[in-house]
N, C-alpha and C positions, 0 to 999 in steps of 0.2 A: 367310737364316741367316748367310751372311758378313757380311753387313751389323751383324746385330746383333753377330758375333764381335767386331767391330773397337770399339765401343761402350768404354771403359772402362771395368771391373767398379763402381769405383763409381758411374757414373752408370745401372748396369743396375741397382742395388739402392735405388739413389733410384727408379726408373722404378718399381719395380715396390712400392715402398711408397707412393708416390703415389695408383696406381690400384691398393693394396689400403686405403690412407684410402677414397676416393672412392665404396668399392660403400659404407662403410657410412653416407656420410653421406647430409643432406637434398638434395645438388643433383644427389640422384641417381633419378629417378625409378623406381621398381620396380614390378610387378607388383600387387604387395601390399604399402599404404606400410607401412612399418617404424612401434614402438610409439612411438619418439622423433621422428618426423617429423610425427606425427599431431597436430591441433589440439583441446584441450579446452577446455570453457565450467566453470567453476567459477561456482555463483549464491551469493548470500550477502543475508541478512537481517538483518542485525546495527541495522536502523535503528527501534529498539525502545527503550523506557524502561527496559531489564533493559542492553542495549549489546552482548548474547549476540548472535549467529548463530543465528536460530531456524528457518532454511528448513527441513529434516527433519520440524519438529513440526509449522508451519505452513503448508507451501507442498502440494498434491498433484497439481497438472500445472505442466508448462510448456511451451509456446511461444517458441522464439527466432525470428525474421526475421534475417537478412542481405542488407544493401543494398549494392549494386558505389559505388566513387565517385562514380556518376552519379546514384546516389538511388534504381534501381532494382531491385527483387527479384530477388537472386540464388537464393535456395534459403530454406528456414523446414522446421523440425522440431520435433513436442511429443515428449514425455516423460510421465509419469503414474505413478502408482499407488506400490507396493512398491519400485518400482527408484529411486526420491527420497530414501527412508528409510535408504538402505545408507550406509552410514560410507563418507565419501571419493567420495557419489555425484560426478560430472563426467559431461556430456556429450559424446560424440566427433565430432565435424564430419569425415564423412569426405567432403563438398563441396571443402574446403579441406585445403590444403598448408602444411608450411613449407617445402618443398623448393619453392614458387612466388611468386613477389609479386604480389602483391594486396589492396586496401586494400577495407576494409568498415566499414558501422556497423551493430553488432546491437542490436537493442530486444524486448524480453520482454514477454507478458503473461502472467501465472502466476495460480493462484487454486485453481481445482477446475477438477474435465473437465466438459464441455460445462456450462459454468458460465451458469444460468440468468438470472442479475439481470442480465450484460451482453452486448451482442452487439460482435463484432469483424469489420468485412465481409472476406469470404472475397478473399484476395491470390491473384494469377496472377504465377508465378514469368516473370519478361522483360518484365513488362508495368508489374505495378502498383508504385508509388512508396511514399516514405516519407509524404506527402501524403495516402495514399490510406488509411493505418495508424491509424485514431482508435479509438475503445471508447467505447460509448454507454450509458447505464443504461435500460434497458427499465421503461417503465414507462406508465399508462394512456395512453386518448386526452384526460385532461384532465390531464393531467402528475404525476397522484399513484403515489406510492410507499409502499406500506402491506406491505411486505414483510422477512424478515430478510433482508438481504445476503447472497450469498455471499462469502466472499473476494476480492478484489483486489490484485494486484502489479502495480508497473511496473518495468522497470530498463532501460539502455542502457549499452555501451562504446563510443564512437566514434573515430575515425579511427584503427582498426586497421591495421598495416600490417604483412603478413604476408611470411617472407623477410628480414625486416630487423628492425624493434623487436622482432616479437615473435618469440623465440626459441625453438626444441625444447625440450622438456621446460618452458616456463614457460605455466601455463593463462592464459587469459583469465575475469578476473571482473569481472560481473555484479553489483552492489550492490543490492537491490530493495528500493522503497518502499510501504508498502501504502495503499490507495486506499481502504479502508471501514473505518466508525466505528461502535462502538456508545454510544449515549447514552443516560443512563436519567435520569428527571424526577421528582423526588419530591415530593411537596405534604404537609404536614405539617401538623395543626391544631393548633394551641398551645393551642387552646381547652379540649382533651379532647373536644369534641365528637369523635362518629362523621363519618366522611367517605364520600363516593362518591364513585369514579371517573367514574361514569357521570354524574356533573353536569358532567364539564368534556369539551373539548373543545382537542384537543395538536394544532399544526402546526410542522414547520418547514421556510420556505420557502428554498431558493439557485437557483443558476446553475450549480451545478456537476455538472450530468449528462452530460457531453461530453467525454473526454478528449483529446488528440493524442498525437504518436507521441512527444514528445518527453516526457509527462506534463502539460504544460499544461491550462488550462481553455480548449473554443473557444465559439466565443457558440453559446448555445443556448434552446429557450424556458424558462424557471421552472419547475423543480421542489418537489413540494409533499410533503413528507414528511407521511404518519403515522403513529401508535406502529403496528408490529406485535404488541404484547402492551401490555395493559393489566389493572392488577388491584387492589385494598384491602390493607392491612397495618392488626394494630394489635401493640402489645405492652405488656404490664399492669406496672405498675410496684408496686417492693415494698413495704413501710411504711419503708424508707429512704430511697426514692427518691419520694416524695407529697411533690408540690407544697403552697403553704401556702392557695395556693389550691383544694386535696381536687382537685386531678387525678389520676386514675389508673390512667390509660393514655394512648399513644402512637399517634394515628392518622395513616394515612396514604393516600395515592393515589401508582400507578405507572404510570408509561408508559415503553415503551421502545422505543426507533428504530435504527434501522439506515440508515447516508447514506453516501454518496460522500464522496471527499476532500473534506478542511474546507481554504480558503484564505483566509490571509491578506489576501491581495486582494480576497476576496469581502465582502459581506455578510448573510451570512445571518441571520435571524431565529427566533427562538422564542416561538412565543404561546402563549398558554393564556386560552380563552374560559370560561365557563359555557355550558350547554345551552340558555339564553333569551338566550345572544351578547353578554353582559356579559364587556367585557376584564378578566382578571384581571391579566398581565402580558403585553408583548412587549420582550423583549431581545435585543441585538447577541450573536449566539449564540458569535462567535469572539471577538469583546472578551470575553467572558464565562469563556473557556476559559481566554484567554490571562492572568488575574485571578492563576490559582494559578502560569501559567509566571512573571509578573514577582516571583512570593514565593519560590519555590523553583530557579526553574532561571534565574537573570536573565540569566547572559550567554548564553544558549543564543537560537539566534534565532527569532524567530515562527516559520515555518513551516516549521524544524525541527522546533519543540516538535510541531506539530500534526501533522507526519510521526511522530514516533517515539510518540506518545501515543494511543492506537487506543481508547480509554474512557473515557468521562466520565459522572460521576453529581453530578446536580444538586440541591439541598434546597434549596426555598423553603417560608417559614412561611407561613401565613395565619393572619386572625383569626376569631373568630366569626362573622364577613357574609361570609368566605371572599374578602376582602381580602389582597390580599400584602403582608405588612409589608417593604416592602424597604430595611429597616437592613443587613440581613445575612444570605448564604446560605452554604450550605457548598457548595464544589467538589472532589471525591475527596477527604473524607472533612477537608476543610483550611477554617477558616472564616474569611469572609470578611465584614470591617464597613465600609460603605462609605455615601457619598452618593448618591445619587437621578445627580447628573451623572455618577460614575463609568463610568458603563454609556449617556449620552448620545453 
């Protein structure tokens, strides 16, 4: 007590504002970390043709990993259900500190709970690696896919560095991309003839049933999509709308698919046989996509476009021998008048 008598008042009133900053900051370790010390994930969906944030509507579990600088699982936690949907959802890391430094990289696979179309191999937190972090599309023993998709997300922040860049009270986001497409195929007879579906016969092949941690494509074998719905369409036209050649209706055939991420890099294909295996068409299924991105969205780049664009509906005409006249299809609802090379 003499000791501290002798002390000069002001330096006891500095002393002692010091270590009353100190209880309530981060480098101070507590019992129970404090609400501003604590690390939150904020995810976001914004990578959509709308440019919204749709994770709330569209997202219903999530999975993050954390990997130490060394590449190796630190800790991984899901999320699910109702608790997504709340305004201002964030996730709380209480693994992690800001009151500690340590660098991480998180990688997300989001979608639905035990989301059936993909499997993800089960991680050992010390053990397993980013290496070890892929998502595979389940699908038969002869590589076919005749299923709807579930949902698929990926997203990553990397070289986090906690204790220093990233600061209390600033969350960590998460950007997510989605990884499945619905495509639907429409065959149209200009003839007015009636049409069947059941005369033809819809594939479409890629390479992209494999993903990595990073969302890449890794080699895998060919996968074979087929529609998982198929069905007839007509609709009757009125005495305004009669051809001068007496047509008067609108027939059609549909098919519809459900694929993994579309890449630019790849080349996927779309055929369409008859049921006696006469080719009616096969086209570059991304060249094909990409038809409507260089009309309307030109400076946006490939595969962006095929990131943010999650649907496509295709119109091809045929003739009466059920010939594809291929002058010109429509692509989401935008048509297109083209040469035979356009699509070489």
């Amino acid at each position: 007590m003499k000791r501290l008598a002798r002390i000069p008042g002001l330096k006891i009133w500095t002393l002692l504002l010091l270590m009353a900053g100190s209880l309530g900051s981060c480098d101070v370790v507590l019992e129970e970390e404090d609400e501003d010390c604590a690390v939150y994930v904020r995810f976001k969906y914004d990578m959509n043709m709308e440019f919204t944030d749709a994770f709330a509507h569209a997202v219903n579990s999530v999975t993050l990993y954390a990997f130490d600088k060394d590449g190796v699982l630190a800790f991984q936690k899901t999320e699910e259900g109702d608790l997504l949907k709340q305004d201002g959802y964030r996730m709380r890391l209480d693994e992690v500190s800001h009151s500690k430094k340590a660098e991480y990289d998180f990688i997300t696979w989001a979608g639905e709970p035990d989301n059936e179309s993909f499997s993800i191999p089960l991680m050992t937190v010390g053990q397993s690696t980013k290496e070890d972090l892929y998502c595979q599309l389940n699908r038969a023993g002869d590589g076919i896919v005749n299923d709807d998709l579930e949902d698929l997300f990926h997203g990553q922040a990397e070289n986090l560095s906690f204790g220093r860049s990233i600061a209390p009270g600033e969350d960590v986001v998460i950007p997510l991309t989605k990884n499945t497409n619905s495509i639907r195929i429409i065959l149209q007879q200009v003839s007015g003839k009636p049409i069947n579906v059941d005369d033809f016969h819809f594939t479409i092949t890629d390479k992209n049933g494999k993903m990595n941690y990073d969302n890449s494509i890794m080699e895998d074998p060919q996968v074979t999509y087929q529609a998982w719905h198929t069905g007839d369409g007509n609709a009757s036209l009125d005495n305004g709308q009669v051809q001068q050649e007496g047509i008067t209706s609108i027939n059609v055939a549909i098919a519809e698919f459900s694929t993994a991420r579309l890449m630019d890099e790849l080349d996927p294909v779309l055929t369409i046989t008859t049921k006696e295996g006469e080719q009616v068409l096969s086209i570059p299924l991304v060249d094909c996509a990409l038809l409507y991105k260089r009309e309307k969205y030109s400076d946006m780049p490939n595969q962006e476009y095929l990131d943010r664009e999650d649907e496509y509906n295709f119109t091809f005409f045929l003739d009466e021998n059920n010939n594809w006249i291929s002058s010109s299809i429509i692509i989401n609802s935008w048509k297109v008048v083209f040469n035979n090379s356009d699509l070489n």
